[in-house]
C-alpha positions as a Python dict, from the first residue, in 0.01 Angstrom:
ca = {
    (1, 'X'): (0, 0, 0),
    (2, 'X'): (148, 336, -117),
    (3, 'X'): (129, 598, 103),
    (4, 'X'): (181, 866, -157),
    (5, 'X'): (-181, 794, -344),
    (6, 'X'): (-449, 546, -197),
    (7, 'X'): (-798, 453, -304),
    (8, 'X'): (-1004, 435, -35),
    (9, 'X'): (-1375, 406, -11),
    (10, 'X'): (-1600, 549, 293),
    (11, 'X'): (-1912, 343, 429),
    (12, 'X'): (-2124, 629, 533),
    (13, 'X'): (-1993, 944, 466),
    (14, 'X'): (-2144, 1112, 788),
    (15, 'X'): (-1976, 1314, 1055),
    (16, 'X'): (-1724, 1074, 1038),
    (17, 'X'): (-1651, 939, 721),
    (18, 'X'): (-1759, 1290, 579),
    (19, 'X'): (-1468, 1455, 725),
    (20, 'X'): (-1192, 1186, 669),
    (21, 'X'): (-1340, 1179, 268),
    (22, 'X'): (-1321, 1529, 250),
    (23, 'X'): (-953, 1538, 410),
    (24, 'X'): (-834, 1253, 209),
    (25, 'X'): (-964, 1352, -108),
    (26, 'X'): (-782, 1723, -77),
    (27, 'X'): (-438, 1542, 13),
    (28, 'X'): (-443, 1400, -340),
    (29, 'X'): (-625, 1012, -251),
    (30, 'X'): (-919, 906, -466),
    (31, 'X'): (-1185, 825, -221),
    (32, 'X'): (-1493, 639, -303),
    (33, 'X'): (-1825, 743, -78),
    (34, 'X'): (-2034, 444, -24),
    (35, 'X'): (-2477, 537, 95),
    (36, 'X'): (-2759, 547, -43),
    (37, 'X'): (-2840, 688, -397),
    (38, 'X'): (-2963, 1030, -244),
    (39, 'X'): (-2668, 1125, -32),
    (40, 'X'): (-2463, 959, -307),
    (41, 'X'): (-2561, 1189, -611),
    (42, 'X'): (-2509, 1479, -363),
    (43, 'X'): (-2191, 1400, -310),
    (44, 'X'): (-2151, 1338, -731),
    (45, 'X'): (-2302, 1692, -761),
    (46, 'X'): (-2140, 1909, -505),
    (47, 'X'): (-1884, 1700, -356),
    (48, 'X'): (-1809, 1679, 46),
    (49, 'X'): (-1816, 2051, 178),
    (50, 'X'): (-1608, 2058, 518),
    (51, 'X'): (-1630, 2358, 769),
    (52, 'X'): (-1359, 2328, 997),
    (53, 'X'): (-1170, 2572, 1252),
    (54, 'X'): (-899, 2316, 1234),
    (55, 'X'): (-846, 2191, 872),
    (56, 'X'): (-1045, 2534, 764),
    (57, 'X'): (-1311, 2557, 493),
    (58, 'X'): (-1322, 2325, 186),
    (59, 'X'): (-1476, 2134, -59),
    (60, 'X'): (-1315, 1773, -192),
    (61, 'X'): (-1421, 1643, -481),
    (62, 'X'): (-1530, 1251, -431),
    (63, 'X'): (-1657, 964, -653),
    (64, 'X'): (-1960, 841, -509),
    (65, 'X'): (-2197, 461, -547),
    (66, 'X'): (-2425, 263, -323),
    (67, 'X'): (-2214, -33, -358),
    (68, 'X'): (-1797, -141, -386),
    (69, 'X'): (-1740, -208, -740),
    (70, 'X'): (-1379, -191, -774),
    (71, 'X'): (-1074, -258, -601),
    (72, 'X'): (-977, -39, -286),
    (73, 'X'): (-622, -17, -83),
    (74, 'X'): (-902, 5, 271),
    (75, 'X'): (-1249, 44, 337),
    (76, 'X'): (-1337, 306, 622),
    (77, 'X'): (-1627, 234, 808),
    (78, 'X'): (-1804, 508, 939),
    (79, 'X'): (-2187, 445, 982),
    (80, 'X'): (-2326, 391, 1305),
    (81, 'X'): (-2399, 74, 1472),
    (82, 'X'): (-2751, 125, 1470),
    (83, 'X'): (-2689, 152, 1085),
    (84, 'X'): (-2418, -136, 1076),
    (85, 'X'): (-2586, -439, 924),
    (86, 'X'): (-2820, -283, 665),
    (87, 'X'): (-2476, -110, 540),
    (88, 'X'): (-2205, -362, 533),
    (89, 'X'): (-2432, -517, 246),
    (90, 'X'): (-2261, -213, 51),
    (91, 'X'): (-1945, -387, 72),
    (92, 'X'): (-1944, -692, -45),
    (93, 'X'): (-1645, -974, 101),
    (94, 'X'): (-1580, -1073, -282),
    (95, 'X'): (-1546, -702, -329),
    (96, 'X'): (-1358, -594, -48),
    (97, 'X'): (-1075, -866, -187),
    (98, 'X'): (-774, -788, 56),
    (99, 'X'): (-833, -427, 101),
    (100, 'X'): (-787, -344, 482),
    (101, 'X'): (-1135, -293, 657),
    (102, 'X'): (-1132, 7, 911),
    (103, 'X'): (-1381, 34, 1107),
    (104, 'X'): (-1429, 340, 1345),
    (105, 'X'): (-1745, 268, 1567),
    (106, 'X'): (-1807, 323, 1877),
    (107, 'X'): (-1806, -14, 2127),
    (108, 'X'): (-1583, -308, 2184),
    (109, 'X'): (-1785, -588, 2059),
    (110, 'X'): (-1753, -513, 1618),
    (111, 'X'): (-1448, -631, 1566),
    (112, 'X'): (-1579, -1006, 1619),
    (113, 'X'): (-1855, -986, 1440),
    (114, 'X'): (-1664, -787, 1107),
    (115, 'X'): (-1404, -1040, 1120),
    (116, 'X'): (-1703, -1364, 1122),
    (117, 'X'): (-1810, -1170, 785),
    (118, 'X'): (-1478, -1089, 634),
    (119, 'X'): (-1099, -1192, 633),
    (120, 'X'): (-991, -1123, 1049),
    (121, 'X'): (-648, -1093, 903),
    (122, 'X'): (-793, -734, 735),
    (123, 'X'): (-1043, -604, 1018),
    (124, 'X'): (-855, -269, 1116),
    (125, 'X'): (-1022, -122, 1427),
    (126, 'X'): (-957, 247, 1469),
    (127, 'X'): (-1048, 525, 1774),
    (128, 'X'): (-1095, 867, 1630),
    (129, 'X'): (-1121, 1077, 1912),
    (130, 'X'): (-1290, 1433, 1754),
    (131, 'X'): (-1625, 1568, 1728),
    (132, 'X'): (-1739, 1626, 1376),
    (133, 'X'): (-2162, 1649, 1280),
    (134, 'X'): (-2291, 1594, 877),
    (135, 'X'): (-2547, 1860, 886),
    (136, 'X'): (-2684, 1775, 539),
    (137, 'X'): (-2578, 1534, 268),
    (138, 'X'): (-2209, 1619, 182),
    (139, 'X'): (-2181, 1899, 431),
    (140, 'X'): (-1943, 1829, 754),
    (141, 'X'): (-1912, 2067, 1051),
    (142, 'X'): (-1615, 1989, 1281),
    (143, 'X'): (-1637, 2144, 1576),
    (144, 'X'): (-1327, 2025, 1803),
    (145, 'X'): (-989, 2168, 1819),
    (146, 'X'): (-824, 1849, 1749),
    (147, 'X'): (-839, 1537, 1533),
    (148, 'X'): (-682, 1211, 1656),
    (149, 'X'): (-723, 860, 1548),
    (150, 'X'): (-531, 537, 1700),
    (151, 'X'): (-550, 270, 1422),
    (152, 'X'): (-501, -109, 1586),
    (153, 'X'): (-562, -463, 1495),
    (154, 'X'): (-486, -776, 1694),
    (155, 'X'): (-357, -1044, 1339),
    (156, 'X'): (-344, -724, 1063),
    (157, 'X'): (-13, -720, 939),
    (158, 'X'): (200, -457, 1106),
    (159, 'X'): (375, -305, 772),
    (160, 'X'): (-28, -269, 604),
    (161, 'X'): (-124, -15, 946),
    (162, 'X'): (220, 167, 896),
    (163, 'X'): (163, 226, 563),
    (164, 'X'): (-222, 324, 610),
    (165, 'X'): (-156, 563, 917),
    (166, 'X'): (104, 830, 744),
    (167, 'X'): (-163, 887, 486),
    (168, 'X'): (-417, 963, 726),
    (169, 'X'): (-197, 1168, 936),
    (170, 'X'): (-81, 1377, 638),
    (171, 'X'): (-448, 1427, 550),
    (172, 'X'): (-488, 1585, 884),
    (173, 'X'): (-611, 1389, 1197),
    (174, 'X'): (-293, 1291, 1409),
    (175, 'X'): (-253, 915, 1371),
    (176, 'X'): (-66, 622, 1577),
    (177, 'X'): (-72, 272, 1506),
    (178, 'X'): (-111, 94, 1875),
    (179, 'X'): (-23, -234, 1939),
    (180, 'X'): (-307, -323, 2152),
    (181, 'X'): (-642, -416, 1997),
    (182, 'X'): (-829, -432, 2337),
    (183, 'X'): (-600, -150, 2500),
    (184, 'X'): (-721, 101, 2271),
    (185, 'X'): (-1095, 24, 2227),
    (186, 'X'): (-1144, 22, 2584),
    (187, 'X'): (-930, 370, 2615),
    (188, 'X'): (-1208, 514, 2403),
    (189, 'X'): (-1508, 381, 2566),
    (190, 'X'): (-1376, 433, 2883),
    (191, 'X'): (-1420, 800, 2770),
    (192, 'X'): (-1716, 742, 2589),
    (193, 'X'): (-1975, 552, 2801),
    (194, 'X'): (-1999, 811, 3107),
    (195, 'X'): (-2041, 1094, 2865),
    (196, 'X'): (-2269, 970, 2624),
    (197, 'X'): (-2515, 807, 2891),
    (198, 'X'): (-2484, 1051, 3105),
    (199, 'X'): (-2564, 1390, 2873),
    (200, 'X'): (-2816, 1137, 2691),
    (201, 'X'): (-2997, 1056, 3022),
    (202, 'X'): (-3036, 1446, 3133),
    (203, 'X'): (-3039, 1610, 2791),
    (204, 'X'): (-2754, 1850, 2879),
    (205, 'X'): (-2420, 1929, 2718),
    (206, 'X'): (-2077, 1792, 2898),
    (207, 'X'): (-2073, 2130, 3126),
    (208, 'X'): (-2387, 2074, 3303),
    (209, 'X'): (-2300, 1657, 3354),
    (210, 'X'): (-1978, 1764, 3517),
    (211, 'X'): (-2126, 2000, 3745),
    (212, 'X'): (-2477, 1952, 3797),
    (213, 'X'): (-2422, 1550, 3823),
    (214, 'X'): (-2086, 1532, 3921),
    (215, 'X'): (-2146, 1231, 4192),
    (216, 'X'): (-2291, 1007, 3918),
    (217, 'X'): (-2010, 1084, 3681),
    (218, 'X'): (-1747, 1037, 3926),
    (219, 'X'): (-1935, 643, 3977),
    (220, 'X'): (-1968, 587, 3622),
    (221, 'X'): (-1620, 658, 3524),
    (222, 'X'): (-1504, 398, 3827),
    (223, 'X'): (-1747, 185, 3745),
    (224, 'X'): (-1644, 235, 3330),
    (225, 'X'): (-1266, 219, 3452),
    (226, 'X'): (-1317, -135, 3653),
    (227, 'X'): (-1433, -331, 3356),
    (228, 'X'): (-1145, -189, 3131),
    (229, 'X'): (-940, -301, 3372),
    (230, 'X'): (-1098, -658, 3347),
    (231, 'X'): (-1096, -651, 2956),
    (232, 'X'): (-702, -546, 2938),
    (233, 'X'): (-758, -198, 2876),
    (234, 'X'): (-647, 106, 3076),
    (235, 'X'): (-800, 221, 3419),
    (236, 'X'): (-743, 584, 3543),
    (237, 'X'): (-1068, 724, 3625),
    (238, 'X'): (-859, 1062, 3786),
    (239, 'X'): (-717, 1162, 3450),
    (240, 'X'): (-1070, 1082, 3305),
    (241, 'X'): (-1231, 1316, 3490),
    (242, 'X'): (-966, 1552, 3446),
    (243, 'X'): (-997, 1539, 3037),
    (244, 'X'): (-1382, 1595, 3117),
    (245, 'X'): (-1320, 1850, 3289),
    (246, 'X'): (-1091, 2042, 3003),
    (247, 'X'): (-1315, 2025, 2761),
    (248, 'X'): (-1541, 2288, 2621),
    (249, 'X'): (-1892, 2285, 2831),
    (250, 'X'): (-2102, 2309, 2551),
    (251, 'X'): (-2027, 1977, 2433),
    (252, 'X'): (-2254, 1698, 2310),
    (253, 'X'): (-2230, 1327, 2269),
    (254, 'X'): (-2273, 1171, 1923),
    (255, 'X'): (-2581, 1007, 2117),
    (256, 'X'): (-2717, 1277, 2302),
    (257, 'X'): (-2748, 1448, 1952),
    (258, 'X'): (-2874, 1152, 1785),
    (259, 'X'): (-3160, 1154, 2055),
    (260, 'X'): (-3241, 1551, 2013),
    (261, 'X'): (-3268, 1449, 1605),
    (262, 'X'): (-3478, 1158, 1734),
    (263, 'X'): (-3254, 894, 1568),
    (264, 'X'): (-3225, 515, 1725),
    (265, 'X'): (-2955, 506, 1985),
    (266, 'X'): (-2639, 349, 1985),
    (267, 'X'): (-2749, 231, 2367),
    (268, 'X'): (-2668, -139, 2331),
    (269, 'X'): (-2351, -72, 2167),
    (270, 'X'): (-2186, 134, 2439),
    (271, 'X'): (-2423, 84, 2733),
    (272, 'X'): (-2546, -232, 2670),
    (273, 'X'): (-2180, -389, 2565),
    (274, 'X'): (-2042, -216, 2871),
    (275, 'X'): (-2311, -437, 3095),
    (276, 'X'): (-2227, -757, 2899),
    (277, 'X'): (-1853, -688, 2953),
    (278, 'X'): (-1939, -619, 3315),
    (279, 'X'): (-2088, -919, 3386),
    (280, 'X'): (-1883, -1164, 3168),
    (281, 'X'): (-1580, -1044, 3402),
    (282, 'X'): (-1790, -1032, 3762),
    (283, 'X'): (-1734, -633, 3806),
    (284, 'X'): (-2029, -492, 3988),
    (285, 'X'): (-2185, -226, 3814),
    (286, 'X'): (-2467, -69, 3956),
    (287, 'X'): (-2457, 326, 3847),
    (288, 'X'): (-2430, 241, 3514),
    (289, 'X'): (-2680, -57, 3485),
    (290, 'X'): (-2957, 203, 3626),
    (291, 'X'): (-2888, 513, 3369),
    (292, 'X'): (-2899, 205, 3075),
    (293, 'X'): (-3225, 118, 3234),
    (294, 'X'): (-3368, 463, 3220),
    (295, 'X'): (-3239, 536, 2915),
    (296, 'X'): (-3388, 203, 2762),
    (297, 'X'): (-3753, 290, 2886),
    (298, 'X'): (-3697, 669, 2835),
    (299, 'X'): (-3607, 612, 2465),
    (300, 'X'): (-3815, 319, 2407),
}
């Protein structure tokens, strides 16, 4: 895989995969969106548009289909898990051939079931850590002052992710290759799972969690921390609350948004996986099994 000019295809050029398309496409890669014939013709027409205080203001140029035809270096997953199944029919294994599959969703539990459906030895998890929102078809606003992505995978050939990772980082987002599959999920949703249940279950940016709530974030992150610890990830539940705490108080979880927009939740992947983690490895969890419980009948 050449780092100097890739083809890489996007599943679900949202928030996500918007912005990565958009900043791979202006480094010079040809990048292939992969949705549904409405958002793709959009993207045929106007290509992505990307608002960014970070990357500034652009528009890439992107081919666009509702299904892998051709021959890719990787495949970027970006849809939501809610969205998962109905869009990996986009990407066909025959297709895929041995392009590397990257898949950046939130959760710990997708890598076992992409690798049941395709080659393990090309199932790429990645952690982007950044908060980025598709506000119409082809049109990305990132909002955070940073961009970082840890690109893993326990079997994938070590000389595929060093070769992937430079192009990404040269495109924009800050990218390490980690050695740790499990490590470096976990890292994320030990981050993740407090704040995303938590400004879900009161329907208030990060601020108001870390104030107003403060005793049942302080549980949820030891609780959260406890069952990484079980799963071989990392446990610091100080220097999570700490990066809570520095970041801007207007901010919103992927799923607290998707609730306000009165989209399906990705509950079971974080809050529910979280549980089945929990109890798989004996770690009591009590804090968190009650906000998944109000959040399940709240959202029902």
């Amino acid at each position: 895989m050449a780092n100097d000019e890739l083809t890489v295809a996007v599943l679900g050029p949202g928030g996500i995969g918007g912005l990565l398309a958009g900043l791979l496409a202006r480094a010079g890669h040809r990048v292939i969106c992969l949705s549904g014939e409405k958002t793709a013709e959009a993207l045929r027409t106007d290509g992505i548009r990307v608002r960014s205080g970070l990357f500034g203001d652009f528009t890439a140029r992107v081919d666009a289909d509702t299904v892998l035809r051709e021959p890719v270096d990787a495949c970027l997953v970006a849809v939501k898990h809610t969205a998962l199944d109905a869009a990996l029919d986009r990407v066909p294994p025959t297709a895929l051939g041995d392009a590397l599959l990257v898949p950046f969703l939130n959760g710990v539990e997708h890598p076992a079931a992409l690798r049941a459906r395709y080659r393990p030895d090309l199932v790429a998890p990645a952690v982007i850590r950044v908060e980025s929102t598709r506000v119409a078809a082809g049109v990305i606003e990132h909002g955070s002052p940073f961009a970082e992505i840890d690109l893993t995978g326990d079997g994938v050939d070590r000389a595929r992710l060093d070769s992937l990772a430079p192009a990404l980082d040269a495109a924009g987002p800050k990218t390490r290759v980690l050695d740790d599959e499990a490590s470096a999920l976990w890292a994320k949703m030990s981050f993740l799972a407090p704040f995303a249940l938590l400004t879900t279950r009161y329907g208030v940016p990060l601020g108001d969690v870390r104030t107003q709530h403060r005793d049942e974030l302080t549980a949820l992150v030891a609780e959260t921390a406890a069952v990484s610890r079980a799963c071989g990830g990392p446990a610091d539940p100080a220097q999570a609350l700490a990066r809570y705490d520095a970041f801007p108080p207007r901010t919103k979880s992927s799923m607290q948004r998707d609730a306000e927009a009165g989209r399906p939740l990705e509950l079971d992947a974080i809050g529910g996986a979280l549980l089945r983690s929990a109890e798989r490895h004996g770690v009591p969890v009590p804090v968190t099994a009650e906000v998944v419980r109000e959040l399940e009948t709240t959202t029902r």
